[in-house]
N, C-alpha and C positions, 0 to 999 in steps of 0.2 A: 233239678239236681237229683241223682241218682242217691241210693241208700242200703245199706246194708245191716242186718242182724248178728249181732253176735253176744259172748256172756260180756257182762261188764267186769271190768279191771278196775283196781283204785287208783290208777293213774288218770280214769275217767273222771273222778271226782268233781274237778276244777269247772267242767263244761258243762256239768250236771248241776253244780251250785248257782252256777251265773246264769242259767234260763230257766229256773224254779224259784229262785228266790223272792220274785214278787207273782205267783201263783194264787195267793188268796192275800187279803188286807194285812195278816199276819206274818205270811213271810208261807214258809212250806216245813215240812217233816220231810220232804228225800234225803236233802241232803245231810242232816245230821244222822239219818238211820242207814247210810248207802254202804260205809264199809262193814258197818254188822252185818245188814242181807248180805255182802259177797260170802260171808262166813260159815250163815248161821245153816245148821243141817236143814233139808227138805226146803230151803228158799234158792229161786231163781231167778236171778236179777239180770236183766237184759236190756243194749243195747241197741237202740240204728244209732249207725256213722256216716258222717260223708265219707265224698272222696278223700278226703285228708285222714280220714280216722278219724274224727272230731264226734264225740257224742253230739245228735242233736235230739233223742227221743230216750227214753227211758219208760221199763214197766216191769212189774214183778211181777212173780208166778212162786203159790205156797204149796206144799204136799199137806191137807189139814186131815189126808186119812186116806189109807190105799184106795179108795174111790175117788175123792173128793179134794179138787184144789180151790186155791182163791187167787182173782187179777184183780190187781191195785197198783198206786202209784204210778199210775199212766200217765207221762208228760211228754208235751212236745215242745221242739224250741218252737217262739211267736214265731219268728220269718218262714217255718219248715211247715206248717202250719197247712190241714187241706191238701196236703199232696200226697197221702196214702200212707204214713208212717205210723199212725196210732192204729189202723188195721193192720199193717207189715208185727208189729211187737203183739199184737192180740192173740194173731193166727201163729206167730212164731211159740205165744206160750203156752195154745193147743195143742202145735204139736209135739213137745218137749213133755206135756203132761200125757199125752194118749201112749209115749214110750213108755212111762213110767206105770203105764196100767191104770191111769185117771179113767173115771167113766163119765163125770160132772165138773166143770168150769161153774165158778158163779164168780160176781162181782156185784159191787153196791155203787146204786147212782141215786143222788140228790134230786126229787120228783121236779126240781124246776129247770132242770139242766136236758132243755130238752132236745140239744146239738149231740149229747151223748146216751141221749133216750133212742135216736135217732140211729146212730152210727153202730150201735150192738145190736137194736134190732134189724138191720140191714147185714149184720154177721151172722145171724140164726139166731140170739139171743132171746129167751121170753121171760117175762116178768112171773115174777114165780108169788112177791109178796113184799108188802109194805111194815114200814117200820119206822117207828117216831124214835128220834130222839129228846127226849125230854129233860131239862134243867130247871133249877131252881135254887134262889140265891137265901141262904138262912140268915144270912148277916145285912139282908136286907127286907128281909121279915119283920110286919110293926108287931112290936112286941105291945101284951095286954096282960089283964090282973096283975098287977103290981112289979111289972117286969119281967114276966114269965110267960110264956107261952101254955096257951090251956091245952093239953094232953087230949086226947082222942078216948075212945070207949075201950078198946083195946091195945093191946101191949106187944113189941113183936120179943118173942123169945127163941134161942137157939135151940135148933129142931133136935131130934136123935135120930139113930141110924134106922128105930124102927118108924119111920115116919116115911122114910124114901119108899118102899114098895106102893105106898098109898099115892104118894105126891106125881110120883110119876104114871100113873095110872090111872088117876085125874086128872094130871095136864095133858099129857100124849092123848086123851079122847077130850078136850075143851077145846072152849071159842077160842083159848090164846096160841094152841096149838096150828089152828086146823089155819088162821092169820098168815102166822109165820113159816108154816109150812115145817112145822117139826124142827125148824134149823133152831142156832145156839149161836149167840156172838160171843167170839174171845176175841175181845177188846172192838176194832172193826171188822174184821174177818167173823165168817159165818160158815158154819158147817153142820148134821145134822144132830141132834144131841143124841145123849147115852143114859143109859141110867145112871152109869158110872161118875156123871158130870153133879148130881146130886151125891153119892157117896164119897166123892174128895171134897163139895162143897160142905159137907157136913163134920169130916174131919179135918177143916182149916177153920171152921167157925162161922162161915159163910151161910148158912144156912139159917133162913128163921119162917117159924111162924107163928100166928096167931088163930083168933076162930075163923076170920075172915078171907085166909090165904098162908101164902107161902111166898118169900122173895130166895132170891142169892146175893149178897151184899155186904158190901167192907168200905171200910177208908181209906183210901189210896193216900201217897206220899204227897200230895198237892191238898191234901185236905178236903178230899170228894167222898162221899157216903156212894160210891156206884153200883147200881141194881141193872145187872145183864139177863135177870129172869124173875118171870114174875109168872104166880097160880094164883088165881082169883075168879070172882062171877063178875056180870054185869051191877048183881045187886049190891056183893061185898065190898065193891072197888073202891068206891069210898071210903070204908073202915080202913082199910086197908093202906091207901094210899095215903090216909090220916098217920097210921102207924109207923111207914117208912116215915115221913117227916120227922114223929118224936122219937123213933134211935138215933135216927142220922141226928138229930140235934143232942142226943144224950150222950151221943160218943165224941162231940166236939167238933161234927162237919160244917164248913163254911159251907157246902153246896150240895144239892142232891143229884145225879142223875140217873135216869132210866132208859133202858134201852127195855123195848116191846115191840110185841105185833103191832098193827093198825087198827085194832080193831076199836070203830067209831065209839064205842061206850069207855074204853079206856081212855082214849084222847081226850074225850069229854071231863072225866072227872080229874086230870091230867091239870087242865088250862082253869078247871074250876078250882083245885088249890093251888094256883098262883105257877105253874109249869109252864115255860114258852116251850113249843114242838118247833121241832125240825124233820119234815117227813122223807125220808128216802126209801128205797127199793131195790130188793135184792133181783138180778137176774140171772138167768141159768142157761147154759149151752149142753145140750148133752155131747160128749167125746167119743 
């Protein structure tokens, strides 16, 4: 069956619901975020159709900075499946971003997913750098001394503004740096950070440290303590990663998570206070 590219409509909705839905054990996120992407400024949401006009593939494309976009939510319908449609929407959101002045494509794939390790790298794509997702459940943390969880050496506090010209000029030359390739996740999208990204951190309160480091880190509406950045040594990591557990537990989070580089001494002390990892990898096309 033939296919064709085009933008998505929200009359697509209905075709887009019904072969994403059972996508992972949980169900999927296209369909409830699919009429925001038609809307939202800098996203580009895209379809193949059959003959009929019927969505049978879906995938986005983000503008995260006049160089730098992001592709995610690449679905195919099961039966359409192997016939060239997840490269037709790939190449369709190269070339939509190379209009717009993109100079970098990147995307993130799950290290075990290796049919689409496979299919980017057969696009030009290379692996640019790894990255753990790491959780951790507090409300199922055994609690000790008398019902309390015993505190760490150190304490994380909220940084000041004169703290960023340092922080960032100790991460941008560090091991967690040099990992993730200078990039920055906002939320799963990855692009490369700013200094700037410490100085709004710092005036929303996001910002902490200690002797041992430095996070980015708040409590989401779900009740999550999430660390999207992290300065530290191999030595300090410990302290440190001690310290996130006792805000996140002092602010009332049921759960920790961090996003980081890969780097094997963070992993390590990661899984050694109680963190399950989930490893994936950002790749990159240049445009």
């Amino acid at each position: 069956m033939s296919h064709r590219i085009r933008a998505a409509r929200p009359e697509d909705l209905p075709a887009v619901a019904a072969f994403t839905d059972g996508t992972f054990e949980w169900g999927d996120y296209v369909a409830d975020s699919f009429l925001e992407w038609i809307d939202q400024p800098g996203s580009h949401l895209l379809v193949a159709v059959d003959d009929d006009d019927t969505a049978i593939g879906v995938a986005r494309m983000v503008e995260l900075s006049p160089d730098e976009v992001w592709l995610h939510a690449a679905r195919v319908h099961p039966d359409h499946r192997r016939s060239g449609i997840g490269t037709s929407l790939n190449e369709a959101c190269c070339r939509q971003a190379r209009r717009l002045g993109g100079r970098v494509a990147r995307l993130l794939i799950e290290t075990w997913n290796e049919p689409a390790r496979n299919q980017v790298s057969k696009l030009g794509y290379h692996e640019t750098g790894r990255w753990v997702f790491a959780r951790k459940n507090l409300a199922m943390e055994p609690l000790t001394n008398g019902s309390r969880r015993v505190s760490g050496d150190e304490r994380l506090t909220p940084a000041r503004r004169t703290e960023v010209d340092l922080a960032w000029m100790t991460w941008s030359n560090g091991d967690l740096a040099y990992h993730g390739r200078l990039l920055f996740p906002e939320g799963w999208l990855f692009r490369l950070m700013t200094p700037n990204d410490l100085e709004l951190a710092v005036r929303s309160g996001r910002l902490w440290q200690c002797p041992s480091g430095l996070i980015m880190g708040g409590v989401d509406e779900d009740g999550v303590f999430a660390v999207p950045w992290v300065q530290t040594t191999d030595v300090d990591a410990p302290r440190l990663v001690k310290a996130v557990i006792d805000v996140a537990d002092s602010l009332g989070a049921e759960k920790v998570e961090v996003m980081a580089p890969a780097a094997p001494w963070l992993g390590e002390v990661l899984e050694q206070y109680g963190f399950t990892l989930r490893p994936s990898s950002v790749w990159a096309l240049p445009l």
